[in-house]
DOBATI-597723 format. One record per atom (N, C-alpha, C): x, y, z; residue number from 0. Coordinates in Angstrom, 2 decimals, decimal comma, padded with zeros to 5 digits. Example, Ala and Ser with C-alpha at 12.3 -4.5 7.8 and 13.67 -1.06 7.14 Angstrom:
2
PT         x         y         z     k
PT    013,19   -005,69    007,80     0
PT    012,30   -004,50    007,80     0
PT    013,20   -003,30    007,80     0
PT    012,85   -002,25    007,08     1
PT    013,67   -001,06    007,14     1
PT    012,90    000,03    007,87     1
! end
This chain:
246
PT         x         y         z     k
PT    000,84   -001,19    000,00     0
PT    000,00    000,00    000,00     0
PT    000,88    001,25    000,00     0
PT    000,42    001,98   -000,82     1
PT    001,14    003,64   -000,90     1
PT    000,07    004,89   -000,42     1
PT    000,52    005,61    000,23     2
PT   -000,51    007,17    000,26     2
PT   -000,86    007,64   -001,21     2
PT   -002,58    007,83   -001,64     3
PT   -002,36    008,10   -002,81     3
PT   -002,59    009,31   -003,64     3
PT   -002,25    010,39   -002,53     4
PT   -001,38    011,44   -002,83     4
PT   -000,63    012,33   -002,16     4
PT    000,37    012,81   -002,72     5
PT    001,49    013,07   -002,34     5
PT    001,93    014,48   -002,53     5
PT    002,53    015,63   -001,84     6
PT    002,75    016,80   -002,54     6
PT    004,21    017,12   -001,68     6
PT    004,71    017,04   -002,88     7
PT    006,26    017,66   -002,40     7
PT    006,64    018,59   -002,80     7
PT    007,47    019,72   -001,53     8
PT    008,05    020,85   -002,24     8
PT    009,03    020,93   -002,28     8
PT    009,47    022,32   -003,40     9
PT    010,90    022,24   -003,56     9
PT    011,36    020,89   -004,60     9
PT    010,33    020,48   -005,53    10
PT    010,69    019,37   -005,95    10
PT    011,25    019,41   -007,36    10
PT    011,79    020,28   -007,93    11
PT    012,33    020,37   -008,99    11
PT    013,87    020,24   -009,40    11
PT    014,42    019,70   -008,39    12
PT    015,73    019,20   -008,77    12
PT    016,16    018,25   -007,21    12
PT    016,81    017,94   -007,31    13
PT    017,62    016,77   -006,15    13
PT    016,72    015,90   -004,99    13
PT    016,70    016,18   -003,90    14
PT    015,87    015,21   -003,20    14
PT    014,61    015,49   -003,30    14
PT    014,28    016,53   -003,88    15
PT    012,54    016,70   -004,10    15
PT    011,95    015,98   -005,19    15
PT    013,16    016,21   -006,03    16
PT    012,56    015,75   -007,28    16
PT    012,73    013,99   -007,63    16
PT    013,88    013,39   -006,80    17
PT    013,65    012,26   -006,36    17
PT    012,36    011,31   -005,56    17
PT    011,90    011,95   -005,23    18
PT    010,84    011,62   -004,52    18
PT    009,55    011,77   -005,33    18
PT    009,18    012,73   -006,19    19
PT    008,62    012,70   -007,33    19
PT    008,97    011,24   -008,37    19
PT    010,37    011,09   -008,81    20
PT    009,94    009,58   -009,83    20
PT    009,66    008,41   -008,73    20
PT    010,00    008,44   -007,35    21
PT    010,12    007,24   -006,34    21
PT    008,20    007,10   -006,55    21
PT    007,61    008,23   -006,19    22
PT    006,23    007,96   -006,25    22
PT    005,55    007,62   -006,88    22
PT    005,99    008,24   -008,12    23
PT    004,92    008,11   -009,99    23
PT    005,69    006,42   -010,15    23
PT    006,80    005,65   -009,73    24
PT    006,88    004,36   -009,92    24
PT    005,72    003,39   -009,43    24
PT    005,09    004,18   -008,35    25
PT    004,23    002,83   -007,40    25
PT    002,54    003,34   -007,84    25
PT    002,26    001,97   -008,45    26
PT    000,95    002,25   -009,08    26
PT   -000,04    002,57   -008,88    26
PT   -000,34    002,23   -007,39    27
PT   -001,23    002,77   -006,20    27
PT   -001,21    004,47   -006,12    27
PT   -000,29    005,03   -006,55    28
PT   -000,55    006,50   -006,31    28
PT   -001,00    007,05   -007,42    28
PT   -002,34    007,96   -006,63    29
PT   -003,09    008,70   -008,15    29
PT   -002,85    009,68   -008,22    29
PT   -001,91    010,70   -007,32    30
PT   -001,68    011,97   -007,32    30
PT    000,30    012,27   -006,88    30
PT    000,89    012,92   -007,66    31
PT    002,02    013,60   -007,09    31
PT    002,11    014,75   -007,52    31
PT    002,07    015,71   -006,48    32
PT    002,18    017,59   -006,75    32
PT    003,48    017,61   -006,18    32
PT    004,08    017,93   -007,34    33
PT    005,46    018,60   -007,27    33
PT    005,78    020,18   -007,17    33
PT    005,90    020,78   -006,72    34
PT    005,50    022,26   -006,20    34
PT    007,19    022,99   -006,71    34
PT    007,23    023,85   -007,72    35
PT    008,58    024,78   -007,74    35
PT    008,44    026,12   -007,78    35
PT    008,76    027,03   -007,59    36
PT    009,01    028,72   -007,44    36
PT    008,70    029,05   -009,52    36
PT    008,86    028,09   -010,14    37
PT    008,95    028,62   -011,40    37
PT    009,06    027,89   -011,99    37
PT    007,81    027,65   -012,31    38
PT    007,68    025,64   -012,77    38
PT    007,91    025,82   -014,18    38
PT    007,99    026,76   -015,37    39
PT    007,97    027,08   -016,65    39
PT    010,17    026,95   -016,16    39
PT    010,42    026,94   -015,96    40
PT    011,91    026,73   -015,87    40
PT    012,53    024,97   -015,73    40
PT    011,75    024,25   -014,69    41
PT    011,83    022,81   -014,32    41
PT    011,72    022,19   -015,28    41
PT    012,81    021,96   -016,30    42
PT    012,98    020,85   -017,17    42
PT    012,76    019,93   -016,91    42
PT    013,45    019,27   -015,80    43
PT    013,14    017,88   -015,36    43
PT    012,00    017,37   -015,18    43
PT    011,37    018,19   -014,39    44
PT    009,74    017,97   -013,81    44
PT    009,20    017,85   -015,42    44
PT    009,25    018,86   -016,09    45
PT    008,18    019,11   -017,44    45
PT    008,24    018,14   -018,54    45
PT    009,88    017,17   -018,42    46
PT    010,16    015,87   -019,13    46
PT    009,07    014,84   -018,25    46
PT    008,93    014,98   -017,77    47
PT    008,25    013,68   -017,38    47
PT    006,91    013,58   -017,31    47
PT    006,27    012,35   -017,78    48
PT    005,31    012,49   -018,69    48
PT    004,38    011,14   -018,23    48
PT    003,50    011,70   -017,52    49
PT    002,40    011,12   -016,44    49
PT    001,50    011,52   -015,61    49
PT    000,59    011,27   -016,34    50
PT   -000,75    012,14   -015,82    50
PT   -001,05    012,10   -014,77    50
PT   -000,46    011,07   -014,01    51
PT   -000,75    011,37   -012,42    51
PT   -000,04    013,01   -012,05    51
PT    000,90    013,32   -012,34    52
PT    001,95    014,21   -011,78    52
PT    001,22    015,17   -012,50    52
PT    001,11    016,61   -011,17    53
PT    000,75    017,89   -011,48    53
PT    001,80    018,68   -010,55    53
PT    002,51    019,84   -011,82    54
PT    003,38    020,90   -011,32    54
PT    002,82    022,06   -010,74    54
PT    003,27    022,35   -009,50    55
PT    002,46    023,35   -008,58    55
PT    003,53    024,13   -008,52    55
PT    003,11    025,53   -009,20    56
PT    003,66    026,46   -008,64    56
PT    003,75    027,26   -006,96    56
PT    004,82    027,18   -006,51    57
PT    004,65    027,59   -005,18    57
PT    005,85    028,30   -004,42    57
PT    006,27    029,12   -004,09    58
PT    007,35    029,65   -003,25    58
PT    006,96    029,50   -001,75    58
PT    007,82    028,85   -001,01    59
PT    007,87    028,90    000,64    59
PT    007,66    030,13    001,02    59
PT    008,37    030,89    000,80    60
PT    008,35    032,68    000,93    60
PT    007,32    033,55    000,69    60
PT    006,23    032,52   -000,08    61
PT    005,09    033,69   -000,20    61
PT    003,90    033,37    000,28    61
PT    002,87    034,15    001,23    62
PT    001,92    032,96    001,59    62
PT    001,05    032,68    000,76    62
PT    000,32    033,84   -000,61    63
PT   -000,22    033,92   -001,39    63
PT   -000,36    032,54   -001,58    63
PT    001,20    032,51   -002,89    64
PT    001,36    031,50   -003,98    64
PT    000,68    029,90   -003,10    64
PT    001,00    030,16   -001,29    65
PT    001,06    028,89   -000,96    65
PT   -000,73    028,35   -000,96    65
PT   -001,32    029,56   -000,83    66
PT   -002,96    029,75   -000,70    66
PT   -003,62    028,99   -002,25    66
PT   -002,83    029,79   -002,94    67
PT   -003,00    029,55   -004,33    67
PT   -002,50    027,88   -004,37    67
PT   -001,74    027,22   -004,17    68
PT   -000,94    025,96   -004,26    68
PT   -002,32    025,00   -003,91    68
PT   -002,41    025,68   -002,08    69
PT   -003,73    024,55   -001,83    69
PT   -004,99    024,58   -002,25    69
PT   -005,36    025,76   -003,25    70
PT   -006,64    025,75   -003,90    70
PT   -006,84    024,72   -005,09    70
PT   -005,48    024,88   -005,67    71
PT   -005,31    023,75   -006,77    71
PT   -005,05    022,46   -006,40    71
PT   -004,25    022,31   -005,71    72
PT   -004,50    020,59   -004,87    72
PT   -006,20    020,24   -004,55    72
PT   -006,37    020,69   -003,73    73
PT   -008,10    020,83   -003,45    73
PT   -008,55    020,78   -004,21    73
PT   -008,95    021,30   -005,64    74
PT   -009,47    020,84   -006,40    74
PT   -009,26    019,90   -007,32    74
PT   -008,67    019,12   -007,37    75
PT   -008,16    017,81   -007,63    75
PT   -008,44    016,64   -007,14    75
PT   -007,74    017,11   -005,57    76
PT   -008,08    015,92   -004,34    76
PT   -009,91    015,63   -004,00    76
PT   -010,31    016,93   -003,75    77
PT   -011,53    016,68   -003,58    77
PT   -011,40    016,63   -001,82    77
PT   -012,92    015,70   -001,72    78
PT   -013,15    015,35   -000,35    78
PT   -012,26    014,19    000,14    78
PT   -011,43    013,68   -000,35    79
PT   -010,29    012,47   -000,19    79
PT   -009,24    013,61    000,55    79
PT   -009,28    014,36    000,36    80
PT   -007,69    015,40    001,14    80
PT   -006,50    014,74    000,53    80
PT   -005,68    015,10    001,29    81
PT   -004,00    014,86    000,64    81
PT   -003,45    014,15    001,77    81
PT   -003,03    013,12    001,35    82
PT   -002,39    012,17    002,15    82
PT   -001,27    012,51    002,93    82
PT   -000,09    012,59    001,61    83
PT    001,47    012,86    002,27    83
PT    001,74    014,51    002,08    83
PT    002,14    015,12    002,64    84
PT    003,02    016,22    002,45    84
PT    004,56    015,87    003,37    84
PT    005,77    016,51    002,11    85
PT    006,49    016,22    002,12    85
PT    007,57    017,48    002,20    85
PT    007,63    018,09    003,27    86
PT    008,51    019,87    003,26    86
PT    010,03    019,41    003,22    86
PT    009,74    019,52    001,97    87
PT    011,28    019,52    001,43    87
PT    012,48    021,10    001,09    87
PT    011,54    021,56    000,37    88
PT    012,52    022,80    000,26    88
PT    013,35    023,29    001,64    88
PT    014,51    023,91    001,12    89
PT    015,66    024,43    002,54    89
PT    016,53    024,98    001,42    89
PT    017,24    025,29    001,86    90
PT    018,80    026,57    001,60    90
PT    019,26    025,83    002,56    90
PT    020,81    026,03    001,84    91
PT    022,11    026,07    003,17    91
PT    023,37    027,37    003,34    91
PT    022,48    028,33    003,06    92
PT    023,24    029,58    002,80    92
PT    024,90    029,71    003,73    92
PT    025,76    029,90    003,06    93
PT    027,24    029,86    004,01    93
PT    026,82    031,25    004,71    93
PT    027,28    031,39    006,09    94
PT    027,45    032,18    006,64    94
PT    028,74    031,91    008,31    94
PT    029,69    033,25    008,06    95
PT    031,23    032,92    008,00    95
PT    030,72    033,89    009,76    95
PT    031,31    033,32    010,58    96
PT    031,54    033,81    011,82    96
PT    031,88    035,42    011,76    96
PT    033,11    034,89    011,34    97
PT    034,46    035,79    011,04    97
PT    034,01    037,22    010,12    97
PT    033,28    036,59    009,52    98
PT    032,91    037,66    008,75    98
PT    032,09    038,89    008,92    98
PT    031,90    040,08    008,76    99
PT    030,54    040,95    009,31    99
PT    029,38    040,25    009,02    99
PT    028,62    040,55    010,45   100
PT    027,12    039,95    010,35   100
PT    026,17    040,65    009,20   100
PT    025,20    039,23    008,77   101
PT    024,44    039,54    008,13   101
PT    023,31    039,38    008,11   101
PT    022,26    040,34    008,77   102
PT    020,82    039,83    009,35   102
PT    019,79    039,17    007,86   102
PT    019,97    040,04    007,34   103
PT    019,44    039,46    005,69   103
PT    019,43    038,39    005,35   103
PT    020,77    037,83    005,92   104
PT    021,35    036,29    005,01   104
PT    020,52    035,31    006,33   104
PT    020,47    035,67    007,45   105
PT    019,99    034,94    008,64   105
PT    018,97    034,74    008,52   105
PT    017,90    036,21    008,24   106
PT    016,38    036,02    008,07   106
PT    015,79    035,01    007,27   106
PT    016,75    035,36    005,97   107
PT    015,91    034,64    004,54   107
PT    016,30    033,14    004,89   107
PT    017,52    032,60    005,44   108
PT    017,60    031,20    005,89   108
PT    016,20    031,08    006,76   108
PT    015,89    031,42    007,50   109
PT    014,56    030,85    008,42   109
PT    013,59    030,77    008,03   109
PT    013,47    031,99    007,12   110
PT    012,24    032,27    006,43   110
PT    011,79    030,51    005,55   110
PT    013,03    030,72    004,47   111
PT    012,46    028,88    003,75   111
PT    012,48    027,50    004,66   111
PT    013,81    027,72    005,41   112
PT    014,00    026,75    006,35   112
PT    012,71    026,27    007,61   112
PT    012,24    027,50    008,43   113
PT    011,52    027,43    009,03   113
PT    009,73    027,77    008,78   113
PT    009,80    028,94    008,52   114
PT    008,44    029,92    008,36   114
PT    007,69    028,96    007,62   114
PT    008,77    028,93    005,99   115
PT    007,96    027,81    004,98   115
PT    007,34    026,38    005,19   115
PT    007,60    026,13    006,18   116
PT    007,30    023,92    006,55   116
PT    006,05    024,92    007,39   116
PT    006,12    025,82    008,15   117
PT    005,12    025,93    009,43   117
PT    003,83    026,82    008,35   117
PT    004,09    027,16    007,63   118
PT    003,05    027,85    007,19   118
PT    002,55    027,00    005,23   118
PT    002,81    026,02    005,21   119
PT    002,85    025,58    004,82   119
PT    002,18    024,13    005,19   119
PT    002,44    023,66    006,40   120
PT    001,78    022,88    006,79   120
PT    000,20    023,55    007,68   120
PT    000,00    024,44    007,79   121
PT   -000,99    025,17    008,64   121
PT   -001,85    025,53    007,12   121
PT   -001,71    026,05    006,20   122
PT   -003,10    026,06    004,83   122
PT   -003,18    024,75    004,92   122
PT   -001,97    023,57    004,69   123
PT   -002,38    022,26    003,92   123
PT   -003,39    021,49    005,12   123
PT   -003,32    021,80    006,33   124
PT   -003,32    021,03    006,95   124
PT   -005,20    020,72    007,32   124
PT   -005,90    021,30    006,61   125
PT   -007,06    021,14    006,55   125
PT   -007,54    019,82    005,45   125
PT   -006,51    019,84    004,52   126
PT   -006,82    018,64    003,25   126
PT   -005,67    017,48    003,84   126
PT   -005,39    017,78    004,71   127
PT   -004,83    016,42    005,66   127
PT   -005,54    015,89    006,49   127
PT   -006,21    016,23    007,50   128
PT   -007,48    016,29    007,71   128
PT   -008,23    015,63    007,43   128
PT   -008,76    015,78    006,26   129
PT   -009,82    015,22    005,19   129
PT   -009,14    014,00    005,15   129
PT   -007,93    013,65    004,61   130
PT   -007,40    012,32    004,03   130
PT   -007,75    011,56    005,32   130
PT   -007,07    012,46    006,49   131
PT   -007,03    011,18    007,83   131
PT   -008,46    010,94    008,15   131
PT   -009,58    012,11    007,95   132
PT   -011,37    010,88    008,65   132
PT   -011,39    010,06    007,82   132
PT   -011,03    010,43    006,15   133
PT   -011,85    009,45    005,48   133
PT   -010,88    007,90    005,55   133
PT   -009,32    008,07    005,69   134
PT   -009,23    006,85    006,07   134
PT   -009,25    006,57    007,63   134
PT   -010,10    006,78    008,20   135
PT   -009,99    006,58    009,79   135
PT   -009,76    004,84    010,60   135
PT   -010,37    004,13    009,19   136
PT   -010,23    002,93    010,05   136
PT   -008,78    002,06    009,93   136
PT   -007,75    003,18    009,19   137
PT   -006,18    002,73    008,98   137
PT   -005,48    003,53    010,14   137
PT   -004,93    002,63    010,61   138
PT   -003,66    003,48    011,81   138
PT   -002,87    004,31    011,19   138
PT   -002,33    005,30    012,27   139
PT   -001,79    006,40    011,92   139
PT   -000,58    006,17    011,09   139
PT   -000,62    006,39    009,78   140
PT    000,97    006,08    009,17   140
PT    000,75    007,21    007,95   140
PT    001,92    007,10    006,82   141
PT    001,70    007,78    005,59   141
PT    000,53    007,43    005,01   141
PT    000,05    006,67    004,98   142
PT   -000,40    006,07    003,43   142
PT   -002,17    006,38    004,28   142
PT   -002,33    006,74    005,51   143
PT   -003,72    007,63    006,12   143
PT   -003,28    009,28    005,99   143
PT   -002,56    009,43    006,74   144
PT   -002,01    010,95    006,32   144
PT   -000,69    012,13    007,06   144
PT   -000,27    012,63    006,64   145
PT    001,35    012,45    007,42   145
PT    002,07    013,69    007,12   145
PT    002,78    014,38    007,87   146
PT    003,50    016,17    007,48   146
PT    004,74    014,89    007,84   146
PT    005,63    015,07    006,50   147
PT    007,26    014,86    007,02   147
PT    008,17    015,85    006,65   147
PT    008,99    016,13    007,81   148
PT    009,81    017,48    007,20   148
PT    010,47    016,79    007,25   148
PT    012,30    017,46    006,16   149
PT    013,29    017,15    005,76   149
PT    013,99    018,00    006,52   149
PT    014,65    017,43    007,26   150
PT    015,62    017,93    008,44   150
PT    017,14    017,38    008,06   150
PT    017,72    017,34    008,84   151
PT    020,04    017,57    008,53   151
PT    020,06    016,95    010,01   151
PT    021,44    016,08    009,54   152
PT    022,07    015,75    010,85   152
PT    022,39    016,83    011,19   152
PT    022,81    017,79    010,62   153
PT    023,04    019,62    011,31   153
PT    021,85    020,28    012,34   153
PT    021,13    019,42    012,65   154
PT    020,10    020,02    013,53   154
PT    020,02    019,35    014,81   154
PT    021,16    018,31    014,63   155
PT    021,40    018,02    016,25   155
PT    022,24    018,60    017,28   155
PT    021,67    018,98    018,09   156
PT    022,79    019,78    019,19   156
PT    023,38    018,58    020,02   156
PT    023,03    017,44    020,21   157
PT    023,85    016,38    020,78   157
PT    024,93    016,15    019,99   157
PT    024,75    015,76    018,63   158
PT    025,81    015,08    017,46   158
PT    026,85    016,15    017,04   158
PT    026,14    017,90    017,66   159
PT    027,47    018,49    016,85   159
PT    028,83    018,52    017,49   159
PT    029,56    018,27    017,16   160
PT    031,26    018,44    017,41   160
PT    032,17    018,59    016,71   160
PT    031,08    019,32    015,42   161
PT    032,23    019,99    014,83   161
PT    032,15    021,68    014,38   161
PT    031,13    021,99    014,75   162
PT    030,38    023,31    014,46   162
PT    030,15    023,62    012,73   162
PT    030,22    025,16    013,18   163
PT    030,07    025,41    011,26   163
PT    028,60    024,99    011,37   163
PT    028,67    025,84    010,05   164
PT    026,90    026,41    009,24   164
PT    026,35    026,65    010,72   164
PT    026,66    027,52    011,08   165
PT    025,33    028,43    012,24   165
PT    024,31    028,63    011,53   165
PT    023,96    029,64    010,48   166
PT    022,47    029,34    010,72   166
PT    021,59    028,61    009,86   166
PT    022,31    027,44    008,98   167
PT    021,82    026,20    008,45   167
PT    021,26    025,11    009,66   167
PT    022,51    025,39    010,61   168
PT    022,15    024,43    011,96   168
PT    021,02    024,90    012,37   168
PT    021,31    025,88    012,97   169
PT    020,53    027,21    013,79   169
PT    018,88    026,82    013,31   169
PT    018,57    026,81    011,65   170
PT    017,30    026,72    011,28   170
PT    017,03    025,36    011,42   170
PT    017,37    023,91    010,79   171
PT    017,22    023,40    011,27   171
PT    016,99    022,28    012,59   171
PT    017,44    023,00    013,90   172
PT    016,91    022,88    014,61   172
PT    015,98    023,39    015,33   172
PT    015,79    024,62    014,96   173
PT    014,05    025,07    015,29   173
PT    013,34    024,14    014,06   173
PT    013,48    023,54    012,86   174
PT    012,57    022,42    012,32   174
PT    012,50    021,39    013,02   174
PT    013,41    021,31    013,55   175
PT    012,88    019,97    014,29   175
PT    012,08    019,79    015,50   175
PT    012,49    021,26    016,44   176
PT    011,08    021,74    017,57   176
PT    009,98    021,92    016,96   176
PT    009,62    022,24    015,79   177
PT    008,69    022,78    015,07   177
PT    007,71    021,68    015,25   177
PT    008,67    020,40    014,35   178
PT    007,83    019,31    014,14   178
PT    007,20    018,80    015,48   178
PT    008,09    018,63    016,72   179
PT    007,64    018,09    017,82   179
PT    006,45    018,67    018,10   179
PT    006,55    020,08    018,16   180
PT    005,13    020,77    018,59   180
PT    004,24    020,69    017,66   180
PT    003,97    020,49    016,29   181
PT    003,24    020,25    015,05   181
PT    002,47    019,06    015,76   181
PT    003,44    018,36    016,03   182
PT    002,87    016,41    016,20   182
PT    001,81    016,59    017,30   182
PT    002,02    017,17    018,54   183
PT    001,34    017,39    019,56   183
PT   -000,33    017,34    019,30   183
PT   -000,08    018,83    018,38   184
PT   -001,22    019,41    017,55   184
PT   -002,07    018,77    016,69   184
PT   -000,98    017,85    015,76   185
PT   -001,87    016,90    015,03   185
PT   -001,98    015,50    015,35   185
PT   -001,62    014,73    016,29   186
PT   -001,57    014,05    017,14   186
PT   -003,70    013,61    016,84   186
PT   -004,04    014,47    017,27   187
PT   -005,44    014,47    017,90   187
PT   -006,41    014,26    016,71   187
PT   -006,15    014,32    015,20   188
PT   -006,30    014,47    013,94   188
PT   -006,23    013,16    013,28   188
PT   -004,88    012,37    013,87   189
PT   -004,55    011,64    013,37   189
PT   -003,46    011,30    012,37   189
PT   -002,90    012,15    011,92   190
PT   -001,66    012,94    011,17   190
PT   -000,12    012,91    011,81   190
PT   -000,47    012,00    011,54   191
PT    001,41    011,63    011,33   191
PT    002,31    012,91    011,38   191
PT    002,99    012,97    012,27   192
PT    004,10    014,33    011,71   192
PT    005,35    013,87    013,06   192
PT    006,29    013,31    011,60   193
PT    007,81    013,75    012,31   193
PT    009,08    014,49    011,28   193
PT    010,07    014,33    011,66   194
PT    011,28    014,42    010,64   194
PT    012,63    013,37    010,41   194
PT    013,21    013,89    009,42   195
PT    013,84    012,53    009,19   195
PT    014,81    013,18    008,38   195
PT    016,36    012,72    008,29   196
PT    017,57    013,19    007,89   196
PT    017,94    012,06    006,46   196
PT    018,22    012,82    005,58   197
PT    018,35    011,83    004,47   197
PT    019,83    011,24    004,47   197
PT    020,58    011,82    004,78   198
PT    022,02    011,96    004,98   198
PT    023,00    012,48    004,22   198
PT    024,20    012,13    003,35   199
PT    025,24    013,04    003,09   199
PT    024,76    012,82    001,47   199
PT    024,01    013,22    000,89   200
PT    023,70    013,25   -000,37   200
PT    024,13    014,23   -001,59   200
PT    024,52    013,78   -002,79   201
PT    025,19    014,20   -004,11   201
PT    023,99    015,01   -004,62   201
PT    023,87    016,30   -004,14   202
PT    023,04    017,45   -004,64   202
PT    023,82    018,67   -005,27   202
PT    023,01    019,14   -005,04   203
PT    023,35    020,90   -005,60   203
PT    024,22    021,77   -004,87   203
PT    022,96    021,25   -003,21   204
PT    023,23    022,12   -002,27   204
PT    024,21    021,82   -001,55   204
PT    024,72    020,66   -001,37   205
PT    026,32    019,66   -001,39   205
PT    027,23    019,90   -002,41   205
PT    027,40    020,60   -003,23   206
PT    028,27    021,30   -004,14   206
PT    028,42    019,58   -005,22   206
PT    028,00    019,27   -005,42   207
PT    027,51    018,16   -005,90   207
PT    028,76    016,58   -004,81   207
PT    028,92    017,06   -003,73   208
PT    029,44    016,04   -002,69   208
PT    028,67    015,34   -002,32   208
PT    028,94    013,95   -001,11   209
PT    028,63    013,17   -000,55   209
PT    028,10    011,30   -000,69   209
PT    027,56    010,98   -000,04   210
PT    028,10    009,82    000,27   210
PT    026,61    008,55   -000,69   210
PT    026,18    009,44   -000,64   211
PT    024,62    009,09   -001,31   211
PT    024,29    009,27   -002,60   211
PT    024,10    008,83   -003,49   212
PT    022,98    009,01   -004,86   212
PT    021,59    009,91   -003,89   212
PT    020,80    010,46   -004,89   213
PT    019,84    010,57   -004,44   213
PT    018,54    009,45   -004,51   213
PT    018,45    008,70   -005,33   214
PT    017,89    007,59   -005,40   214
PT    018,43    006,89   -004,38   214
PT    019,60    006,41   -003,96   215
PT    019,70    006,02   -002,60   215
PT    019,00    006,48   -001,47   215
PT    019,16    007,57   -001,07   216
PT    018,52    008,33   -000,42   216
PT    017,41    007,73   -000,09   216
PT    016,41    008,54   -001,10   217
PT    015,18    008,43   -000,90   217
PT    014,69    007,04   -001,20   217
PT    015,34    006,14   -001,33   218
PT    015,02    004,53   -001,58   218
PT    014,96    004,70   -000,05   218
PT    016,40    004,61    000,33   219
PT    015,87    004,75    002,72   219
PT    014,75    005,20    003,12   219
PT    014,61    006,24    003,03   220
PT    013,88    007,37    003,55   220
PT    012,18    006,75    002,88   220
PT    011,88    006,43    001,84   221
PT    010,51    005,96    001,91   221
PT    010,41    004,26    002,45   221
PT    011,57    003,52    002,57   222
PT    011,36    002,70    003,10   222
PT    011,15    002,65    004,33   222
PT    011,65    003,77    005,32   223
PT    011,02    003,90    006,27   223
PT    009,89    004,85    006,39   223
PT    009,83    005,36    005,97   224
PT    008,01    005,96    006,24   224
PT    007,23    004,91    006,44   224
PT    007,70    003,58    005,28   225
PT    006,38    003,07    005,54   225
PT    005,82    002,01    006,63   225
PT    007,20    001,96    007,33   226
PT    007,31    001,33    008,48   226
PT    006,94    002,49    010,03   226
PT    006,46    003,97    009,81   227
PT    006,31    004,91    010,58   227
PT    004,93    004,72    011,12   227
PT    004,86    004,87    012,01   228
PT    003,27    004,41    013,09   228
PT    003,23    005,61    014,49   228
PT    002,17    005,30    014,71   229
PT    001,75    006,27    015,95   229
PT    003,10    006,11    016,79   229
PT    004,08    005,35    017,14   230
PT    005,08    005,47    018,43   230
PT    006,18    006,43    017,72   230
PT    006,12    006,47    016,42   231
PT    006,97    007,72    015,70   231
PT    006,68    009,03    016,16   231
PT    005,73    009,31    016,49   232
PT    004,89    010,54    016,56   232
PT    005,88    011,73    017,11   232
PT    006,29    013,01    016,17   233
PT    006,81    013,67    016,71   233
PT    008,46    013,39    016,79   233
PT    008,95    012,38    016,32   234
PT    010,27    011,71    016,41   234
PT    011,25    012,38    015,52   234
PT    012,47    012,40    015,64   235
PT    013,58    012,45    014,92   235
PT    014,63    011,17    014,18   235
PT    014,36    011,23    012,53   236
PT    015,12    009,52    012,46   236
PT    016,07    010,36    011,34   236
PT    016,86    008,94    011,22   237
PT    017,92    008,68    010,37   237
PT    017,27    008,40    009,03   237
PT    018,05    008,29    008,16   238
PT    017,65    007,87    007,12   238
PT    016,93    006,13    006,65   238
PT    017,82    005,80    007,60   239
PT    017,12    004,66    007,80   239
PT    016,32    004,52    008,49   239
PT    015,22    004,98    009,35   240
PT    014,14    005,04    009,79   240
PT    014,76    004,86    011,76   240
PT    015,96    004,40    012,11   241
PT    016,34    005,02    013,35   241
PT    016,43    006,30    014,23   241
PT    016,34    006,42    015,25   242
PT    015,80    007,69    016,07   242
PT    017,66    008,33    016,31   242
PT    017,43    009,91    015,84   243
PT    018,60    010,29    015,61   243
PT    018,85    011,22    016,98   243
PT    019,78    011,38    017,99   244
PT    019,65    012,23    019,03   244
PT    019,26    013,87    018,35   244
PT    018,13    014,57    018,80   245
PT    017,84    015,96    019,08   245
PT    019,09    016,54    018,92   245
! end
């Protein structure tokens, strides 16, 4: 069984957009909204060619576009709601100690990093909702209905010992309080909500470094979702679906 629909943002190139072909593979899913800032640019997304998949224009940064995002999901989904949401978009903007401060460069990190998953999950979270009564008689997992944010081993204050990226860290670990208090909230709904670290992955935003394919990746990372249940609730994992220290 798969959730059978899905909306990921930020999905027009690397782990977003991985998660986009991981989904349109499994036949059970009738919906994947792939959401980009400027979807007439997303080659990748616009090559691929399957009517399940609809490109949603959307910026984290704006609440409009995001208003606009869930009007068009909604009308699609209907009274079924939206199963998975998947807050993917983030920045890892460098910012140098040493260097003169820069409140600008700080803000706009929180702004996508943080603001965007919380306000983002607060419009969607009414067509999540919907997905979780109407499947009510399935336990709490993805495939009833589920907020997963994309969080960094950089958001552990136990694991760091080596510092660096302040406010890459900095934001992702208010995502990860975020989520705890999210879960609380949707807890009562029925809605799944934790986060989960993909790990050292060959992106963009990795200067094309690390230790992962992205198809690796997200091969982990949905293999454990689908093993995610009510004792997840609110949790922090690994890529492999293990609980990562806070």
């Amino acid at each position: 069984m798969s959730p059978s629909s899905i909306l990921i943002t930020g999905a027009n190139r690397g782990i977003g957009l991985g998660f986009v072909h991981h989904y349109l593979s499994l036949p059970t899913v009738k919906y994947v909204f792939a959401t980009a800032r400027e979807p007439e640019t997303a080659e990748e997304l616009k090559s691929i060619s399957d009517s399940r998949l609809h490109v949603v224009k959307m910026d984290v940064q704006n609440d409009d576009s995001i208003v606009a995002a869930e009007k068009e999901v909604s009308s699609i989904v209907g009274q079924n709601g939206l199963n998975l949401l998947i807050n993917n978009s983030g920045v890892a903007t460098r910012y140098d100690l040493d260097a003169p401060p820069n409140r600008e460069t700080i803000l706009s990190t929180l702004d996508v990093n943080v603001a965007g998953p919380i306000i983002v999950s607060q419009i969607f979270l009414p067509l999540l909702r919907k997905a979780s009564s109407s499947l009510s008689s399935l336990p709490i997992s993805v495939n009833r209905s589920a907020i997963i944010n994309i969080s960094s081993g950089a958001a552990s204050i136990q694991d760091n010992k080596s510092g660096g990226m302040v406010v890459y860290r900095t934001s992702k670990t208010a995502l990860n309080s975020l989520t705890k208090t999210f879960s609380i909230h949707t807890a009562k709904d029925g809605i799944l909500t934790l986060a989960i670290l993909p790990g050292y992955v060959v992106t963009r935003m990795t200067g094309n470094n690390g230790e992962l394919t992205v198809e690796q990746s997200v091969k982990m990372m949905t293999d454990a979702f689908d093993k995610f249940g009510e004792e997840h609730q609110g949790g922090f994992f690994s890529k492999n679906g293990e609980p990562f220290p806070y």
